[in-house]
C-alpha positions in Angstrom: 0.0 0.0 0.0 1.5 3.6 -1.0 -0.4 6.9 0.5 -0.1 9.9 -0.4 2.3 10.7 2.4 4.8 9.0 0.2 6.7 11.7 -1.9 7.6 11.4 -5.7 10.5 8.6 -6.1 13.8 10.2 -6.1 15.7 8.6 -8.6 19.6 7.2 -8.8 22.0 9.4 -10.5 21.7 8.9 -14.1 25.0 7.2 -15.5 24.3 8.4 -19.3 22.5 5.2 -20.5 19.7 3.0 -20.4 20.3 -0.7 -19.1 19.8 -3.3 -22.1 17.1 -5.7 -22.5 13.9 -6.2 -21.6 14.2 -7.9 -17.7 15.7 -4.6 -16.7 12.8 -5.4 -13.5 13.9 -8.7 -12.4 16.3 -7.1 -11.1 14.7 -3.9 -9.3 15.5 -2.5 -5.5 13.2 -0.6 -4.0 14.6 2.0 -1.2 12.0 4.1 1.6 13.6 7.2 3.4 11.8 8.5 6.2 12.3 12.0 8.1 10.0 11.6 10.9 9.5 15.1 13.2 7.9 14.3 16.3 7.8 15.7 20.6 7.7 12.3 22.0 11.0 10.8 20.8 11.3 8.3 23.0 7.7 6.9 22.0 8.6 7.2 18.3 12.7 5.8 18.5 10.7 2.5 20.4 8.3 2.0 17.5 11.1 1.7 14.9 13.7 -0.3 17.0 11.4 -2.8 18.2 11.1 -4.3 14.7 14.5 -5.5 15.4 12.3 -8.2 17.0 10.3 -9.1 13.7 12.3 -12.3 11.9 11.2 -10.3 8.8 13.6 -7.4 9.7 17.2 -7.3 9.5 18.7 -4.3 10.9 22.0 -2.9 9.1 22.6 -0.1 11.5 21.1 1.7 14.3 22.0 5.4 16.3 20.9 7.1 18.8 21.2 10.3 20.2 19.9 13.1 22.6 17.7 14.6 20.1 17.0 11.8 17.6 17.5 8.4 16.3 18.1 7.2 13.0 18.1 3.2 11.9 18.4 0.9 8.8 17.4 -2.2 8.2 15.7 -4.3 5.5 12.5 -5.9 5.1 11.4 -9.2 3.1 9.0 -7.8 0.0 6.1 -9.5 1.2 6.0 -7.6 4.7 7.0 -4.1 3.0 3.3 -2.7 3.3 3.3 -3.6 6.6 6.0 -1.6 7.7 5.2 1.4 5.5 1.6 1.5 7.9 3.9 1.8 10.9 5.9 4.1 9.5 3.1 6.5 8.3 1.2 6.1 11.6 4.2 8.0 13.3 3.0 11.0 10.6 6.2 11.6 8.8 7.4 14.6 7.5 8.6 12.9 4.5 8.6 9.3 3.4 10.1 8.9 -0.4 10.3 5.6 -2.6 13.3 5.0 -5.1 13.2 2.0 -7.2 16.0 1.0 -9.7 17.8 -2.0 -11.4 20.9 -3.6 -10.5 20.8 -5.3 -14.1 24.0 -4.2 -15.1 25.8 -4.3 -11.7 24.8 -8.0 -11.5 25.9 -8.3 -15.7 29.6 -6.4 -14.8 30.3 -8.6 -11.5 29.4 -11.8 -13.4 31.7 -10.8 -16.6 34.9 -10.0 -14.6 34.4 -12.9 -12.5 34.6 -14.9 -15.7 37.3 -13.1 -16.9 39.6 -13.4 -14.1 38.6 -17.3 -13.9 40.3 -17.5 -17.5 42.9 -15.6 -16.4 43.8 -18.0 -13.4 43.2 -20.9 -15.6 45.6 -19.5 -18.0 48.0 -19.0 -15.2 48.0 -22.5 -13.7 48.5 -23.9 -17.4 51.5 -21.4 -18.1 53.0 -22.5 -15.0 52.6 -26.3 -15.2 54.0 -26.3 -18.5 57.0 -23.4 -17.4 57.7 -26.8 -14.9 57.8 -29.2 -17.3 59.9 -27.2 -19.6 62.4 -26.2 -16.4 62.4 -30.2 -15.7 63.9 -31.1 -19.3 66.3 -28.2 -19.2 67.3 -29.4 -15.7 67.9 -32.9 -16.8 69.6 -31.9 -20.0 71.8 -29.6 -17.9 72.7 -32.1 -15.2 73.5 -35.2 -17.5 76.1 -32.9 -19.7 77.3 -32.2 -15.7 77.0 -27.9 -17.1 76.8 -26.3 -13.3 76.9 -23.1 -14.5 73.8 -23.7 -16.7 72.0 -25.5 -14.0 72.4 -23.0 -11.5 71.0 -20.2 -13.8 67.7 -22.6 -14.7 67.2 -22.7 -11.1 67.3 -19.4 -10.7 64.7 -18.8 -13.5 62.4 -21.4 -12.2 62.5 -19.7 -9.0 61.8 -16.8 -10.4 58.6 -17.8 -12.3 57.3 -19.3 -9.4 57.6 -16.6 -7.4 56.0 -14.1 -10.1 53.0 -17.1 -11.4 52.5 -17.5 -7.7 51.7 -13.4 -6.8 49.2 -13.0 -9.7 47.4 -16.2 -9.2 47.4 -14.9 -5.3 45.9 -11.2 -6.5 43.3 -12.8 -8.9 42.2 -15.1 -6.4 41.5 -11.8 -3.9 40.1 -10.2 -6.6 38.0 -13.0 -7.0 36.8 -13.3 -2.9 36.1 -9.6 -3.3 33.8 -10.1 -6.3 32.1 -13.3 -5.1 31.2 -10.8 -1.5 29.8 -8.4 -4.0 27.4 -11.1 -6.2 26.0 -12.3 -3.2 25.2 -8.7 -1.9 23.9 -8.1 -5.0 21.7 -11.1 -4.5 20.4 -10.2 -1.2 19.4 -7.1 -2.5 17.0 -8.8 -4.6 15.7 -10.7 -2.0 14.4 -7.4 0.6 13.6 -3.6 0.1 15.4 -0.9 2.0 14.1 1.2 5.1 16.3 4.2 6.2 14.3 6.2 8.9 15.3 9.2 10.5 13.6 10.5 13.9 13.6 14.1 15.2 12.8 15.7 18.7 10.4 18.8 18.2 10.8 20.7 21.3 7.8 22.6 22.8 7.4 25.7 22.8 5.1 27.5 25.4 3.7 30.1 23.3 1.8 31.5 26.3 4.8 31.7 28.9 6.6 33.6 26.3 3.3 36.2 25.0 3.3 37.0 28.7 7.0 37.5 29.2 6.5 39.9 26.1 3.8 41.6 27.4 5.8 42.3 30.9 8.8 43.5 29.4 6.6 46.0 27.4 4.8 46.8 29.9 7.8 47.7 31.9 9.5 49.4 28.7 
């Protein structure tokens, strides 16, 4: 359910192009922000940290603070009107909706991962076969009894094992790093985003402060 407390979506910054295909919203996330103005704070905070309770809520972050609180968490898609009712029965200032597509994100992940699994293929072919080839110049070397040569093959062979050994060490990091990001990417799929923001009005005692007026002109 969307009221009309909800303001216009505020979309992502646009990156110069459109994403290609047609499935661009299999692979929407939807985001809420919510600036919430309110005198009891404490009343207000309480509402929106006790979902923290709900196995349908997963909080990401929570702060609070003398004059506010501010939380995020996500929500599965089938419980996202229910939390919007909560959230509007607090009477919010603002609550906006931004929905977008990770298409491409998910697409560019995917493509390097691939990329850097040929690439560390590659590497562990180069280097079996560097191996073999050290093995038959090592032999050759040892049998014509040429030290010289044999300790300057060695020296190579160490050398290439060192250097095969670093990249296949940095693609395999770069490859951790990327799988961490696909399955973020895949959780986003799975929940839409809350990010809520609570505010203390203080009171103001108009009266008090008409009748100090009125003394001091009085006075004056």
């Amino acid at each position: 359910r969307v009221s009309g407390n909800i303001a216009l979506p505020i979309l992502p910054p646009f990156d110069g192009g459109f994403t290609p295909g047609g499935d661009a919203e299999d692979f929407e996330v939807t985001e809420y922000n919510g600036q919430i103005e309110t005198r009891d704070l404490e009343n207000a905070c309480g509402v929106i940290s006790d979902l923290k309770t709900k196995d349908y809520v997963v909080f990401e972050s929570a702060n609070a603070y003398d004059t506010g609180c501010r939380y995020s968490f996500k929500v599965t898609h089938e419980r996202v009107s229910e939390i919007l009712e909560l959230i509007e029965s607090l009477d919010p200032r603002e609550l906006s909706e931004t929905t977008y597509t990770i298409k491409r994100q998910i697409e560019d992940t995917v493509s390097e991962i691939d990329i850097l699994k040929d690439k560390l293929s590659s590497i562990d072919e180069t280097f079996l076969s560097a191996l073999r080839a050290y093995d038959e110049i090592t032999a050759l070397a040892t049998r014509t009894e040429d030290a010289e040569s044999l300790a300057k093959i060695i020296e190579s062979k160490i050398g290439i094992i060192e250097r095969l050994t670093t990249e296949r060490v940095n693609i395999a990091a770069q490859l951790e790093r990327l799988g961490r990001i696909k399955a973020e990417q895949a959780d986003r799929l799975l929940y839409t985003y809350f990010r809520v923001t609570v505010s203390e009005i203080k009171f103001v005692d108009t009266e008090g402060l008409m009748d100090s007026w009125r003394a001091a002109v009085v006075e004056l």
